[in-house]
C-alpha positions as CSV (number, residue, x, y, z in Angstrom):
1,X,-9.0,6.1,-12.7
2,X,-6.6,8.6,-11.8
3,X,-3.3,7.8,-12.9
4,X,-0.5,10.7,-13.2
5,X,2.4,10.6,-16.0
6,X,5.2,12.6,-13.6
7,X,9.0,11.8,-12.9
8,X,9.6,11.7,-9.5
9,X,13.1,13.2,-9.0
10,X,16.2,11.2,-8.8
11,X,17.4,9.3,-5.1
12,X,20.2,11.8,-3.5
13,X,22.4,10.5,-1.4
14,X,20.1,11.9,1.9
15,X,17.1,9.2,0.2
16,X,20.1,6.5,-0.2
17,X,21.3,7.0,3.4
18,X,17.2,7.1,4.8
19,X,16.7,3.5,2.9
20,X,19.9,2.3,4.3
21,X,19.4,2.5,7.8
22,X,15.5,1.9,7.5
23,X,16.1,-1.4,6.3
24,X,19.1,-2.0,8.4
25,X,16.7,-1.7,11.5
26,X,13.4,-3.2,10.1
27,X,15.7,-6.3,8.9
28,X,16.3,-7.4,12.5
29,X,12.4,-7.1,13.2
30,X,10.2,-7.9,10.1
31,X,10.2,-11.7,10.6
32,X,9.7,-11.4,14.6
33,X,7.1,-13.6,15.8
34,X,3.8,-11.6,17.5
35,X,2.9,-10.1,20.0
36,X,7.0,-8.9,20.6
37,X,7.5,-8.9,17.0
38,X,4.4,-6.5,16.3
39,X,5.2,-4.0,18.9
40,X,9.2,-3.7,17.7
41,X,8.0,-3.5,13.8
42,X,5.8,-0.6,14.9
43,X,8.8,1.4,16.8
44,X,11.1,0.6,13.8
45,X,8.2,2.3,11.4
46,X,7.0,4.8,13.2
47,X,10.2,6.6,12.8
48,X,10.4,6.1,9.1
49,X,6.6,6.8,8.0
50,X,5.2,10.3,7.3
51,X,2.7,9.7,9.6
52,X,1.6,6.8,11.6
53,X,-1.1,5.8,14.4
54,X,-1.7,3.2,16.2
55,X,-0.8,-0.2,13.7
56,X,-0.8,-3.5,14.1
57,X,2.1,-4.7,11.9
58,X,2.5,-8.7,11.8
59,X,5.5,-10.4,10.8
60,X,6.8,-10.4,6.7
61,X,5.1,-6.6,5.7
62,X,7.0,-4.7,3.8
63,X,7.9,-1.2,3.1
64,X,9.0,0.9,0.2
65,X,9.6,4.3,0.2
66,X,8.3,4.7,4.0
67,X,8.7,8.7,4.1
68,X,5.8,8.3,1.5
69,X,3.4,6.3,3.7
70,X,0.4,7.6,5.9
71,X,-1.5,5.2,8.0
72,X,-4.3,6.2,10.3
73,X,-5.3,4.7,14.1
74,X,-6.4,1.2,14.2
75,X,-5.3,-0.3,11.6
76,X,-4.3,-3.8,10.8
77,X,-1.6,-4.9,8.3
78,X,-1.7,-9.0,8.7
79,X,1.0,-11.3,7.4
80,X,3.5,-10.7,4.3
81,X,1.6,-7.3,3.2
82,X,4.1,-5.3,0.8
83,X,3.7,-1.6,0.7
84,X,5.5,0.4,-2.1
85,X,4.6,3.7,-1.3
86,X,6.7,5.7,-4.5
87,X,3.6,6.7,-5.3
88,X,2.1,7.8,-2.0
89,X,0.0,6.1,0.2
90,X,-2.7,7.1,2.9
91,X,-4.6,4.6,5.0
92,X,-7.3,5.9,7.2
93,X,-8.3,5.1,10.4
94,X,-10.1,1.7,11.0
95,X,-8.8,0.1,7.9
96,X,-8.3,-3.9,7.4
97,X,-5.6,-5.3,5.3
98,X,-5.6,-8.6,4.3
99,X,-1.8,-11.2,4.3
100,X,-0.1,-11.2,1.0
101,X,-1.8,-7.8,-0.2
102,X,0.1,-6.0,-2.7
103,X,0.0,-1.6,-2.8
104,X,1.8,-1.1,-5.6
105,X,1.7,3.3,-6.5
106,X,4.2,2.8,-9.6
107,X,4.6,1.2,-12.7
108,X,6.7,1.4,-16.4
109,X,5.4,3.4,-19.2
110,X,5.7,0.6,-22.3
111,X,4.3,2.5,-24.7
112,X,7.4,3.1,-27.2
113,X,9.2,-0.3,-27.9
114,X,12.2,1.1,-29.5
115,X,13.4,2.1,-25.8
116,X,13.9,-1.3,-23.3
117,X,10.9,-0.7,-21.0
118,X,13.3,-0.2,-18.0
119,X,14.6,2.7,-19.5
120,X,10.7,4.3,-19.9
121,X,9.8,6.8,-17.6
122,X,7.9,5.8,-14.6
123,X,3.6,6.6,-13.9
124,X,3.0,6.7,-10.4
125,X,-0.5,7.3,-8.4
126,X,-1.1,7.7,-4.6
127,X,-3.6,5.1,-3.5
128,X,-5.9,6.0,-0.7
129,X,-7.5,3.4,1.5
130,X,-10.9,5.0,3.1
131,X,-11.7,4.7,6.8
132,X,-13.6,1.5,7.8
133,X,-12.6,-0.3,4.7
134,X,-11.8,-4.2,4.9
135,X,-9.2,-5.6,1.8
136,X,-9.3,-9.1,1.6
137,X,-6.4,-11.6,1.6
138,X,-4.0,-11.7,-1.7
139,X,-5.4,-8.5,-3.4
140,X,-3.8,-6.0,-5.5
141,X,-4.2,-2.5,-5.9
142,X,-2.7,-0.4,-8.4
143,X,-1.6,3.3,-8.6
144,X,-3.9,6.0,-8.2
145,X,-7.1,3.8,-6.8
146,X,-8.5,5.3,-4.0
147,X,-11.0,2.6,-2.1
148,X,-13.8,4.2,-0.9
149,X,-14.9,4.5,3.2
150,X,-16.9,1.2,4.2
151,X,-15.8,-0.5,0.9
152,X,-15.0,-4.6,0.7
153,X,-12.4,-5.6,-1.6
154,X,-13.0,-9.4,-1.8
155,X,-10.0,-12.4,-1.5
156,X,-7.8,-12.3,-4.7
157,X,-9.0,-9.1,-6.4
158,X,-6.9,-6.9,-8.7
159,X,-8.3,-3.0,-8.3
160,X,-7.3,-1.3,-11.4
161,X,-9.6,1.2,-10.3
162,X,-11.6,3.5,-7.6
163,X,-14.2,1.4,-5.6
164,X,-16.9,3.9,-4.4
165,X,-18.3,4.1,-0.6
166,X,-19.6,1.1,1.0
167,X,-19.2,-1.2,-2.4
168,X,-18.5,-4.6,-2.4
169,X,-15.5,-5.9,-5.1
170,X,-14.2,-8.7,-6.5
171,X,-12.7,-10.5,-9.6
172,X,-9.7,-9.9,-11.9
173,X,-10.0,-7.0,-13.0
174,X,-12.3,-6.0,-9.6
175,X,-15.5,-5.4,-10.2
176,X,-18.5,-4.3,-8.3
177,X,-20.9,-6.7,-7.3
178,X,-22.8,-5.4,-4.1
179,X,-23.4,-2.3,-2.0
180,X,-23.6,-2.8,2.2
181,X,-25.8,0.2,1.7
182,X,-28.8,-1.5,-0.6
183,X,-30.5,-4.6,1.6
């Protein structure tokens, strides 16, 4: 897995400001019921995102770091999604996203317990979701996983990491345990 051991650079005052109004805004839509709801939550993001097509975004997803965020056309975030995107994240086009999935892209080094690990320095990792890939309800996926095109990350699974093309994962840690390509 590739997992990178950098410092991202302090928040200014600029990132500060960005968060404050983001979240000002996305507060008064997040919890919107559909179809109003989606279409709102979509306006509010697209002008925060780096990039953004054309999302579904139900009620409850949440986002981190927005400016760090790429999501491709078609795409589907369902209910209560949370999207920390320190790290980076890029969702291609065609892409399924399960309710209550966690993207988290950063973490705490805890290697040296004479400092608290709070005070550690911070790994990060972009994750990258492949076109055509489906991610099951109540998944995780850690920094630096990238999830291959066509892949199936199955209900519940924690991707620690990279799921290759057209592969079928599941478990705790995830674990392959098909491919859509071999019938």
């Amino acid at each position: 897995m590739k997992r990178k051991n950098n410092k991202i650079k302090k928040f200014t005052l600029k990132d500060y400001l960005f968060h404050g109004v983001f979240f000002f805004f996305y507060g008064f839509v997040k919890y919107l019921p559909s179809p109003i709801g989606d279409l709102l939550r979509f306006v509010v993001v697209k002008f925060a995102c780096r990039e953004i097509g054309k999302v579904r975004i139900y009620e409850g997803v949440t986002f981190w770091y927005p400016y760090r965020i790429r999501i491709g056309n078609n795409v589907t975030l369902n209910e209560w999604v949370y999207l920390s995107g320190y790290g980076g994240i890029e969702i291609e086009d065609n892409v399924r996203i399960g309710h209550r999935t966690s993207i988290v892209t950063s973490d705490h080094k805890h290697a040296d317990i004479r400092i608290p690990i709070f005070r550690q320095d911070i790994i990060f990792g972009k994750v990258k979701i492949c076109r055509d890939a489906l991610i099951g309800c109540n998944v995780t996926i850690l920094q630096g996983v990238t999830i291959g095109r066509g892949a199936i990350v199955g209900a519940g699974a924690v991707v620690t990491g990279d799921v290759k093309p057209y592969e079928i994962v599941a478990g705790v840690p995830a674990r392959p345990i098909k491919n859509r390509r071999l019938k």
